[in-house]
C-alpha positions in Angstrom: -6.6 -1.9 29.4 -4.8 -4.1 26.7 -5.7 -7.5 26.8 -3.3 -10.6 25.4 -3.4 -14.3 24.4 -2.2 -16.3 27.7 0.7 -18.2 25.2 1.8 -14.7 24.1 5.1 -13.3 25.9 4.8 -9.7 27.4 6.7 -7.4 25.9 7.0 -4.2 27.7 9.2 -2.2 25.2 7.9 1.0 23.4 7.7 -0.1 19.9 9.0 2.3 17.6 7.8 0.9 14.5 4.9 1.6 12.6 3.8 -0.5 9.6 1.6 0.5 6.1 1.2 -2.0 3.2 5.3 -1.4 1.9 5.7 1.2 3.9 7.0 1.4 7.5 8.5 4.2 10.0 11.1 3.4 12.4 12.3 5.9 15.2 10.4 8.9 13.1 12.2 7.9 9.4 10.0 6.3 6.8 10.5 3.3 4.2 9.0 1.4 2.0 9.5 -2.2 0.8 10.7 -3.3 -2.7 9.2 -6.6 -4.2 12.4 -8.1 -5.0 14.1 -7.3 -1.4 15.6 -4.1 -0.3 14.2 -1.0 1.3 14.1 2.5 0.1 14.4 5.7 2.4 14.9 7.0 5.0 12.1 9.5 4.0 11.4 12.8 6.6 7.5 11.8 6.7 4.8 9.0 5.8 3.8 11.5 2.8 7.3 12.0 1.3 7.8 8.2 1.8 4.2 7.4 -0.2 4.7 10.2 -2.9 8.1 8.4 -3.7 6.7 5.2 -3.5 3.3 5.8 -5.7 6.1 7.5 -8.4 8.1 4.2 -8.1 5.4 2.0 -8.7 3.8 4.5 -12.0 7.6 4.2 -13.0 7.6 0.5 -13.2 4.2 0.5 -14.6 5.3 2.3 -17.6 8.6 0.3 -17.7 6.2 -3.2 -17.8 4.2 -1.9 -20.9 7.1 -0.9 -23.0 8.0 -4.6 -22.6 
């Protein structure tokens, strides 16, 4: 039994989105979020899309201490 606020509206949709941190799944692709706006992906599966991501971020990483 799910229980909600009496102010919220019903919504009796299936939601086909599924939300981590940056990343997020949509109808069974995954994406992630970058900071300055824009997505990357579609990715096959929440690993793929994570192992892409965690290599983006070391990327950037070393990018910010050659600066």
């Amino acid at each position: 039994m799910s229980q909600h606020r009496s102010n919220e509206k019903m919504d009796n949709r299936p939601n086909h989105t599924q939300r981590t941190s940056r990343g997020y799944e949509i109808n069974g692709q995954w994406y992630f979020e970058l900071r300055g706006g824009g997505q990357k992906g579609p990715y096959d599966n929440e690993l793929a899309m994570q192992a892409d991501l965690n290599e983006f971020i070391h990327l950037h990483e070393q990018m910010d201490q050659q600066n």
